[in-house]
C-alpha positions in Angstrom: 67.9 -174.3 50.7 70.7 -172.3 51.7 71.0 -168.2 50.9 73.7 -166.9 48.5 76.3 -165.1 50.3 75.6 -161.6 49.3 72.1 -162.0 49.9 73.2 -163.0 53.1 75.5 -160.0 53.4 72.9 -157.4 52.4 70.0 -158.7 54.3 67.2 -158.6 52.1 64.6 -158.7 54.7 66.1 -155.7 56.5 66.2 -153.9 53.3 62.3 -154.6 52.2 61.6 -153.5 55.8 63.2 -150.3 54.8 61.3 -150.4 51.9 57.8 -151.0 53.7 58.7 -148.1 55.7 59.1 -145.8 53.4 55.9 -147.0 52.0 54.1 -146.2 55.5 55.9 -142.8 55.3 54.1 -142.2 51.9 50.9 -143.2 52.4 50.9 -141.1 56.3 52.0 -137.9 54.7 49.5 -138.3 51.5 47.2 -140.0 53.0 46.8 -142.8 50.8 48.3 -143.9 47.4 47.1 -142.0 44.7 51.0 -140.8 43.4 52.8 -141.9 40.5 53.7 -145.7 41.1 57.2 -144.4 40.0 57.7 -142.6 42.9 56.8 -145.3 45.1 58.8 -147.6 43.3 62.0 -145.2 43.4 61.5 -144.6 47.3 61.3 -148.1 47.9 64.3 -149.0 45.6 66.6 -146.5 47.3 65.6 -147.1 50.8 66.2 -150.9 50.3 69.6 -150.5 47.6 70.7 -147.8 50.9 69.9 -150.2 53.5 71.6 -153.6 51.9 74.5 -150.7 51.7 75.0 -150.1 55.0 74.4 -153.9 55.9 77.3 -154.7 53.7 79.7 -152.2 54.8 78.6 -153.0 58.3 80.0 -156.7 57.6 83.4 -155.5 56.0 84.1 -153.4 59.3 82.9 -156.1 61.6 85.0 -158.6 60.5 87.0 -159.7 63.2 84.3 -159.2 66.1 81.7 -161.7 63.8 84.7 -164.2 64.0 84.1 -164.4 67.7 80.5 -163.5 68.1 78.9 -164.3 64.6 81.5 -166.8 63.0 78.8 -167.9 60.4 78.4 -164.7 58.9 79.6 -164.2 54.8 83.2 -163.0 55.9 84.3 -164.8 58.6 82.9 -168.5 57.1 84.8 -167.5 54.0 82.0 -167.2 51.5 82.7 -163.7 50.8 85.8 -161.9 50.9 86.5 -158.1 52.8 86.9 -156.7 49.0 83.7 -158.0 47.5 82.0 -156.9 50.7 83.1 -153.4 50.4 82.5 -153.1 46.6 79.1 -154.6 47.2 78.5 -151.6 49.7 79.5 -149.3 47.4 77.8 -150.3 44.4 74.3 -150.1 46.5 74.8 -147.2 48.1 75.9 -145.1 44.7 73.0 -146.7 43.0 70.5 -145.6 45.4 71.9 -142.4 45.7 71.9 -142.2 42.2 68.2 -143.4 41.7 67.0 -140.0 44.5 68.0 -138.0 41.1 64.2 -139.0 40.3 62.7 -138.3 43.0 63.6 -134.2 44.5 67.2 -132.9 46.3 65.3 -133.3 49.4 65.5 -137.7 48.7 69.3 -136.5 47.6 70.1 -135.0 50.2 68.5 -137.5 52.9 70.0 -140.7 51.5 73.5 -139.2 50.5 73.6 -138.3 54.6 72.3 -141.7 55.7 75.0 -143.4 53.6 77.6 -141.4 54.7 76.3 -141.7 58.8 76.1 -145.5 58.0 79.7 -146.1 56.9 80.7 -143.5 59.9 78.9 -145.8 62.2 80.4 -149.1 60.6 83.9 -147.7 61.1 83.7 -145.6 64.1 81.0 -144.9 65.6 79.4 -148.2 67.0 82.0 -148.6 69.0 81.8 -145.3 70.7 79.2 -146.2 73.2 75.6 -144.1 72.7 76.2 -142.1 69.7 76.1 -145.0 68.0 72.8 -146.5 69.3 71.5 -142.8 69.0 72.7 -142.7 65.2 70.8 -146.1 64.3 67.5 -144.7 65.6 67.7 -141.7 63.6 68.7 -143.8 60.5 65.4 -146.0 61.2 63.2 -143.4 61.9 64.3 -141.4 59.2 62.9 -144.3 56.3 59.7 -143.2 57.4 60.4 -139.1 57.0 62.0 -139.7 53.1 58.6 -141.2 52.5 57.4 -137.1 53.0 59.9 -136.0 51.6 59.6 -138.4 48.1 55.8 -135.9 48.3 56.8 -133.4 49.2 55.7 -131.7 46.1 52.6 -133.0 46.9 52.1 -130.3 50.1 52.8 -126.9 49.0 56.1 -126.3 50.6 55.6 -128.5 53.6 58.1 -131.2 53.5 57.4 -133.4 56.3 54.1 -133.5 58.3 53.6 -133.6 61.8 51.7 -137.1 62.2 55.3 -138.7 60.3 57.5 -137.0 62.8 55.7 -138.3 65.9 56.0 -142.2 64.3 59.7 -141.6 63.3 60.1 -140.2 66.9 58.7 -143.4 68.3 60.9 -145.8 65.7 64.0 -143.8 66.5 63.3 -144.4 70.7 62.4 -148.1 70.1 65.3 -149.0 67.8 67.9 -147.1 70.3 66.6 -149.4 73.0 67.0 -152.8 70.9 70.2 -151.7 70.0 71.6 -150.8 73.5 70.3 -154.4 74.3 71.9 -155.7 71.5 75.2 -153.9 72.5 75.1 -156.1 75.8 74.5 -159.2 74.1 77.5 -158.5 71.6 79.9 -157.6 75.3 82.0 -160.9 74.9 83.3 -159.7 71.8 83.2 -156.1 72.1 85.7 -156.6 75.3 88.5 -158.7 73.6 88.6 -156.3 70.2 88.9 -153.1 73.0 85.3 -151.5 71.9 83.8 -148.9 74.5 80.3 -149.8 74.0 77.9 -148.3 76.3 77.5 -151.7 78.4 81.8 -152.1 78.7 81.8 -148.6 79.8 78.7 -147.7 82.1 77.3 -151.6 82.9 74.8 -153.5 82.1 72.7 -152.5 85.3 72.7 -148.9 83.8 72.5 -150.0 80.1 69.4 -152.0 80.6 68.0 -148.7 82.7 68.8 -146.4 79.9 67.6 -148.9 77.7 64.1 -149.1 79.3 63.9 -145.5 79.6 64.1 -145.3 75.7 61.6 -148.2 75.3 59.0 -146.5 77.6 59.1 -143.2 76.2 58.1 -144.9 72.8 55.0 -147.1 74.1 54.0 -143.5 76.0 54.1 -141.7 72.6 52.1 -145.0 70.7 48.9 -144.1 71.7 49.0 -140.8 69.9 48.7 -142.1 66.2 45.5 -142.9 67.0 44.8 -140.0 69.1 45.4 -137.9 66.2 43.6 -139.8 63.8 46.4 -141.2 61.5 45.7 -144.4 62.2 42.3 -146.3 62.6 41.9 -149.0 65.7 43.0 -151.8 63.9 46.3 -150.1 65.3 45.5 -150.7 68.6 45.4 -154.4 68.6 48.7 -154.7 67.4 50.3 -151.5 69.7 48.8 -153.9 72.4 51.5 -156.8 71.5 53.9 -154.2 70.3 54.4 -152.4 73.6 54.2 -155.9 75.2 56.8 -157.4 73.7 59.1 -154.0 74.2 58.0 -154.2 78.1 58.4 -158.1 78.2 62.1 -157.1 76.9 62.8 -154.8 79.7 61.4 -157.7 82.3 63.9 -160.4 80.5 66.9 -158.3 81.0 66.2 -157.0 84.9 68.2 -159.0 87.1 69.3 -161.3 84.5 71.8 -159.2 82.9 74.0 -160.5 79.9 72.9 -164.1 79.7 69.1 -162.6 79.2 70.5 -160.2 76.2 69.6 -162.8 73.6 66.4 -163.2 74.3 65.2 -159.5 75.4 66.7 -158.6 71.7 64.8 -161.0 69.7 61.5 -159.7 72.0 62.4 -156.2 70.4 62.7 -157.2 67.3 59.7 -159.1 67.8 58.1 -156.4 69.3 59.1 -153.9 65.8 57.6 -156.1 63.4 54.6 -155.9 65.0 54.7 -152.5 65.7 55.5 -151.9 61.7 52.9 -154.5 60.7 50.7 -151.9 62.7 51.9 -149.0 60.8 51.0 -150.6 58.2 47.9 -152.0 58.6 46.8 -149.0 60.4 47.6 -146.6 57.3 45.9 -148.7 55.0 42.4 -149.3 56.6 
């Protein structure tokens, strides 16, 4: 069964894993559930509605580099036009924008910046080499800190808590690493259209040192959601695969260079969907 188009375009999966984040963010800074099921369903809604935004935007800009590196993507295999791409985008990101009026100006605020940093980066700044790895992490790890902030009413003035910044610190690290990876696998196309990506400009020797020094620095910090009792051990199990499959990425790319890319960035991804299952599992039992 084949997707429709603009599911394709929005990325549904990406978007409920914005969702689920949020989620973790919520039940880290309340420590549990016990809020209005509105609120969690308004989070939810505007990180995903945000999220398919910035996926769809990201399409309309990329159009000519995903006819040479991803020529079966909506636009360039002619199922969707540029037009319906962009009003798509805009349509999700006014709606969830629009849905934060339910939630506090703190939500406003956060998901009327992300929206604005995630057509910035779709025009500009992902081809401008590490800002725009940099401004991915922060966008990931910030899912996680508008779950405190969708309670913050909840903690007397405090709008974020500690325990979610050290998790959003490590998603923001892992994500920037994947996505300097991702950067060298995407050179072939990047080169042709004149991008300076990170890997064009500094080499993919460098990239994949910079990249690993991002990756390490967040399997050093995963060990201290547990140390500081926000999550249980169950945790622990799946850090252990989590920081294996970041550090099997690393190994992959060493030596190997820009036929390897492929592979090391499907071990990242790998290696964040086990680390959110984690999150998740770990904030629940």
């Amino acid at each position: 069964m084949r997707t429709p188009p603009l599911l394709e375009l929005v990325r549904p999966i990406n978007c409920v894993l914005a969702g689920i984040a949020v989620i973790i963010g919520v039940v880290v800074a309340t420590g549990g559930l016990n809020i209005s099921r509105l609120i969690l369903l308004l989070a939810f809604t505007v990180a995903a509605f945000v999220s398919g935004g910035g996926n769809a935007i990201n399409d309309y800009f990329d159009r000519d580099i995903d006819r040479i590196n991803r020529p079966n993507r909506p636009i360039p295999s002619g199922k969707i036009t540029p037009k319906v791409a962009l009003f798509t985008a805009h349509i999700l990101f006014t709606t969830g924008i629009i849905f934060t009026i339910f939630l506090n100006i703190y939500c406003f605020l956060l998901a009327t910046l992300n929206s604005v940093i995630l057509f910035v980066y779709a025009w500009k700044l992902k081809r401008l080499g590490l800002v725009g790895n940099i401004s991915i992490g922060y966008l990931v790890g910030s899912t996680l800190l508008f779950g405190g902030l969708a309670t913050a009413h909840l903690r007397g003035g405090i709008l974020v808590p500690a325990e979610l910044l050290v998790l959003a610190t490590m998603m923001a690290l892992s994500t920037i690493g994947r996505e300097l990876i991702k950067a060298v696998e995407d050179m072939r196309g990047d080169k042709k259209l004149g991008f300076k990506t990170f890997p064009i400009t500094h080499g993919v020797e460098w990239t994949t040192a910079v990249a690993a020094g991002f990756i390490c620095a967040a399997v050093a910090l995963s060990p201290i959601p547990y140390l500081m009792g926000i999550f249980r051990w169950p945790y622990l199990l799946f850090l252990t695969f989590s920081a294996a499959s970041f550090l099997a990425a690393i190994w992959i790319m060493i030596g190997k260079g820009e036929k390897a890319a492929g592979n090391a960035s499907l071990a990242c991804k790998l290696g964040m969907g086990i680390g959110l299952l984690g999150f998740l599992i770990g904030a629940f039992l």
